[in-house]
N, C-alpha and C positions, 0 to 999 in steps of 0.2 A: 504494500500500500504506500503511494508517495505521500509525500510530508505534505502537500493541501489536501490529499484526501483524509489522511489519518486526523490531523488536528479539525477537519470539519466534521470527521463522524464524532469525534468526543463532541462539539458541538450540538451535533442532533440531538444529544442525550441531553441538551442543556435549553430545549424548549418549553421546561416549565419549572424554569428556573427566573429569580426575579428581573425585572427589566431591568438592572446595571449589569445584567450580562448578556439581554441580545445582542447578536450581531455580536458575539464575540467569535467569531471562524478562527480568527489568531490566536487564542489561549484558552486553556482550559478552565470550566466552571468550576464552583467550589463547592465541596460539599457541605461547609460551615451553613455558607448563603440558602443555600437549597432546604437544609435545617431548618433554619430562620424565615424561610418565607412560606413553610408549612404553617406556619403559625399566627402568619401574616394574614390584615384583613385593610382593606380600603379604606376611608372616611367614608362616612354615610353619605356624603355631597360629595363625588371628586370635580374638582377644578383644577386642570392647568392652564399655566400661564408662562410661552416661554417669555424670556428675557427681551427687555426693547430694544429694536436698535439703538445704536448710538448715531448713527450719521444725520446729515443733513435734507435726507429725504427721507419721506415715507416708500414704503416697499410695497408697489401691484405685482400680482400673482395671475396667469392663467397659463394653463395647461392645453399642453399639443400630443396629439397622436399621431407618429409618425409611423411609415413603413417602409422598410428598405426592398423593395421588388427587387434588386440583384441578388440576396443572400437569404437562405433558407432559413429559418431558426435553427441557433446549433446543436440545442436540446432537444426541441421536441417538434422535430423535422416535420409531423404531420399536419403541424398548426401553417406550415406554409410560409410565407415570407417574414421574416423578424419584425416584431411592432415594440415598440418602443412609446413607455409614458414619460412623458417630461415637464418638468412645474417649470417657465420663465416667471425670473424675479427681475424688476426691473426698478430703478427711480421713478419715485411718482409724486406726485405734489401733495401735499399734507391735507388730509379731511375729504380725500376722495374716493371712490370706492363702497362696497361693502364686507365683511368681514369674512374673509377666503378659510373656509375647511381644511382643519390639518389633512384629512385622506377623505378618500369615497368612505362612503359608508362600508364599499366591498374590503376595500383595501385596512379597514378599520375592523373587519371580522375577519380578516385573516390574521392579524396581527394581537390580537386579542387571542385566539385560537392556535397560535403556535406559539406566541414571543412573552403570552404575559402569567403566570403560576395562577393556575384553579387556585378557588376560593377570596382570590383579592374583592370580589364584587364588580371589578372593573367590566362595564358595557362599549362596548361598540359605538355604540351614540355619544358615549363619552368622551371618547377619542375623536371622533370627528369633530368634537368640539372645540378642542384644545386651541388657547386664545396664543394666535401665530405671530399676530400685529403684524399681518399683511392683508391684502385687499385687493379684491374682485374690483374690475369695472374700473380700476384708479386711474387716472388722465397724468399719462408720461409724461416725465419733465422734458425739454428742449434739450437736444445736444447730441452726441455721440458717447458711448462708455464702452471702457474694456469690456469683454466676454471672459466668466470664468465659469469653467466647465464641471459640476461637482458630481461623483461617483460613491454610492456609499456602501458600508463593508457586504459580506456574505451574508445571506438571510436576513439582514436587517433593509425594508423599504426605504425607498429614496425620500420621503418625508420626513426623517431622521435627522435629515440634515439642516434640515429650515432655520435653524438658528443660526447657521451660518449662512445659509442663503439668505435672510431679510437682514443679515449686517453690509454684509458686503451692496447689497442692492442699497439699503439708506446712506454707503459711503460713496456710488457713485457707480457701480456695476450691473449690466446684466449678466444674469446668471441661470443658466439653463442644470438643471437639477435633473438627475437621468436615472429613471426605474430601469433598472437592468431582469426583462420579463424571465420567469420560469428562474430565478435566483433568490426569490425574498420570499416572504409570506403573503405578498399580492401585490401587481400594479394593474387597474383599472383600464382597459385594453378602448379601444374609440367604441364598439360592439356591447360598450356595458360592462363586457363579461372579467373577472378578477380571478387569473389562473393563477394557482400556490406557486410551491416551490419544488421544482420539476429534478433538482440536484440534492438537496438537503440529508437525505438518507443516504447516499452515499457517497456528498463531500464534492468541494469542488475538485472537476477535473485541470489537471496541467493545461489546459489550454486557454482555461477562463481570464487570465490578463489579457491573453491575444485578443481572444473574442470581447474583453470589455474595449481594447483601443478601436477595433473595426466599427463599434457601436458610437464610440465618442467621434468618430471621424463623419460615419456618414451622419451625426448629430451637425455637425459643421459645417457640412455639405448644401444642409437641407437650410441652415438658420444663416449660411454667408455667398449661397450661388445666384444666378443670373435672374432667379425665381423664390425669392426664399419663402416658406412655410407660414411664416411668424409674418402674423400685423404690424407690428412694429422693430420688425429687423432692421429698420433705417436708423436703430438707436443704437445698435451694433457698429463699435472701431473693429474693422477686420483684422486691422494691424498689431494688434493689442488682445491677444488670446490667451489662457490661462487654464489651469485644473490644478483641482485637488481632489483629496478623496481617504477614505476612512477602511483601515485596515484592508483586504484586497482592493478595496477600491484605491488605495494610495499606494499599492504595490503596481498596479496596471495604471495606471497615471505615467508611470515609469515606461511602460510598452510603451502607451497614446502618444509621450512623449519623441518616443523612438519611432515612430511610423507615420507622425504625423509634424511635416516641420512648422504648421501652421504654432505650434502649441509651444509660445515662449519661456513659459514657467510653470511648475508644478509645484506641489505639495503632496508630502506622504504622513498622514496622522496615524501613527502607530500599527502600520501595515510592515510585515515579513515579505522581503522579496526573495521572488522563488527565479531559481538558473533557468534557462538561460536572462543574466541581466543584461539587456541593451544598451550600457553606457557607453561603448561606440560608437553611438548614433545621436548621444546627445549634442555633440558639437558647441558644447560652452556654457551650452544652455542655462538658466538657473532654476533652480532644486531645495525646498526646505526637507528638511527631516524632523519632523515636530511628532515626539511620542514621549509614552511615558517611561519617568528615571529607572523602575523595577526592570526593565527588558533593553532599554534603547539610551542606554549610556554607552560612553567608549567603553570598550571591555564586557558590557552586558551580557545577558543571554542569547540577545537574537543577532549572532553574526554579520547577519545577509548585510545588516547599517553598514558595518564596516567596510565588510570588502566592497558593497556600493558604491560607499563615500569617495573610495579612495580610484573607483575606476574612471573618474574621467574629470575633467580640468573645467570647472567653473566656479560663477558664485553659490556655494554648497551649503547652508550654516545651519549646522544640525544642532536643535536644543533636544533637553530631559527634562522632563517636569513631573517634580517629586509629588508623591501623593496621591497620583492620579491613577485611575483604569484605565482598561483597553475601552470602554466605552464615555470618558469622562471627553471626548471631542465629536460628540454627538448629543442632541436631545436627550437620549435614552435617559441618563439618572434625573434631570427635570422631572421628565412623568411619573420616575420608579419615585421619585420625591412623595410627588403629591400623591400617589397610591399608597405613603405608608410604608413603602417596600425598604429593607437597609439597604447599605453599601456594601460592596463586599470587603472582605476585613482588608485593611489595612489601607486605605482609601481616608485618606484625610482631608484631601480638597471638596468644599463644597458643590455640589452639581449645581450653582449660580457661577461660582468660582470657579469651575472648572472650564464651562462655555468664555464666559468673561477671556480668558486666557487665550482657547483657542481662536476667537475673534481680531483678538489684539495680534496677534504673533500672524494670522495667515493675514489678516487686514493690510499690515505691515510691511509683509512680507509682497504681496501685489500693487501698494500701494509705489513700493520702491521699485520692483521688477517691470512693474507693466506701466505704470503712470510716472515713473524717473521723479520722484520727490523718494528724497533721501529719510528714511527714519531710524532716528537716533535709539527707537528700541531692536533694530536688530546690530547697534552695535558691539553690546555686551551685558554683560549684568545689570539688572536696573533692583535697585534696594526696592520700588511698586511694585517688583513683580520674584520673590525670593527662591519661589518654587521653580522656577524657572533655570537652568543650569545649563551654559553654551559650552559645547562640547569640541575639544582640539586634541584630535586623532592625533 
């Protein structure tokens, strides 16, 4: 069994386990947690609330259903050509709009039904509610903005990510958010219908960073060609492209990077990359490495950082951030918050704090790579930010 299948079959066993550990395909659940959430029950009212942005706009939201007629789906070859859900986040002007559904309702019953431990009380409805502070219907601001392309881990939905996609959107970005189909617990297909997860039982195969770059590419095909998809793709700088992404999704950011030169800068939040790594292809390119200090320090546990880091010549700046999970750079511990659920042991950073961090360090991080404004927090230590630990291979 290779090493993404083996570490995603322990995962399958970790479907009903609390939500600070969906979307963990990179690391193993705990069985402390799993204990602990036996016992675990919801508030009688659940409310979430992620975190607001901080930029200078408000964030519009509306989703595309794309289909790639070249390429067959590569899982479940019978469904016919690859369809792809995709959330655009965009700048939008303040008080417009109305207030955009964390998921379908579908994609909110599969997620509830694989990602979150019987007994919490958690519904379906509940999660479609989850207050995003983005907005339907919102009337674009004026101008042109980077593209940043966001992929989120294994079995964890592309909703996941929203807390970084309405930052980056209020600091001046669109941002196309990509349900990778037949890999999560549901993405919402243009037909209604909300197929599971087509891998999960037996683990991603070696080829799923390939197959995620083919997706992010003809994603950029569709949102930058002579006909684009998107209403307002004229808000789209072509020249000015980006991705990040959360565990395999920040390992195959690494492919997309390598296959697709449109794509000037990446991110990888706490993602293991697996051989072969493309860094011969990156050509300079720049690269964060933002994961947490228990796995992704120099010398850590997850090697792949290293010999990564060291294979190709650009701006590279790999942090560790103490305290944190595999899932502490995504929503996930927000909602396991308000559901009552714990942390898993040893997890010190708050899931407010722990977003906060991830917003600041990728915000930063594109704001100097893609828009050339220099920021003085990726130069080194900042006493605001202590968890935080820059790493010199």
């Amino acid at each position: 069994m290779n090493r993404i299948r083996r570490v995603a079959a322990v995962a399958a066993l970790a479907l009903a386990l609390p939500l600070p550990l969906a979307g963990v395909a990179m690391a193993s659940p705990s069985p402390t947690v799993a204990a602990a959430a036996a016992v675990s029950s919801a508030p009688a009212a659940f409310h979430a609330e992620l975190p607001s942005p901080t930029g200078r706009y408000a964030a519009g939201e509306e989703v595309l259903h794309l289909t790639d007629q070249s390429r067959t789906d590569p899982w479940v070859p019978s469904a016919g050509p690859r369809q792809l859900a995709v959330s655009m986040f965009y700048p939008a002007r303040q008080g417009t709009g109305k207030p955009a559904p964390y998921m379908t309702l579908g994609e909110a019953q599969g997620f509830v039904a694989t990602r979150v431990p019987a007994g919490t009380g958690l519904r379906p409805q509940d999660v479609v509610g989850v207050d995003t502070h983005a907005s339907t219907g919102a009337k674009a601001v004026g101008g042109k903005f980077p593209l940043v392309v966001l992929s989120p881990g294994f079995e964890n939905p592309r909703a996941t990510l929203t807390g970084l996609a309405t930052e980056l959107a209020s600091r001046g970005y669109v941002v196309a958010l990509v349900g990778h189909t037949y890999e999560d617990s549901g993405e919402t297909l243009a037909d209604g219908s909300t197929p599971g997860c087509a891998l999960c039982d037996t683990g991603a195969p070696d080829s799923l960073p390939d197959s995620r770059a083919k997706d992010v590419s003809f994603v950029l095909d569709r949102l930058t060609g002579q006909h684009p998809a998107w209403r307002l793709a004229h808000l789209i700088d072509r020249d000015r492209i980006g991705m990040a992404g959360h565990s395999i999704g920040g390992a195959s950011t690494l492919n997309a990077m390598a296959d697709d030169r449109r794509i000037l800068a990446g991110v990888n939040m706490d993602g293991t990359f697996y051989p072969p790594i493309p860094t011969d292809k990156l050509e300079g390119r720049s690269f964060l490495l933002l994961g947490k200090q228990s796995d992704h320090a120099v010398g850590g546990e997850d090697k792949s950082w290293g010999e990564t880091w060291a294979g190709w010549d650009g701006y590279k700046p790999w942090l560790a951030v103490a305290g944190e999970n595999h899932s502490s750079f995504t929503d996930v511990p927000v909602l396991a918050a308000a559901a009552g659920l714990p942390s898993p042991p040893g997890t010190t950073t708050s899931p407010q704090r722990g977003m906060q961090l991830t917003r600041e360090y990728v915000g930063a991080f594109f704001d100097q790579t893609l828009k050339g404004v220099h920021q003085p927090l990726l130069d080194g230590p900042s006493a605001a930010n202590p968890e935080v630990q820059f790493q010199h291979p």
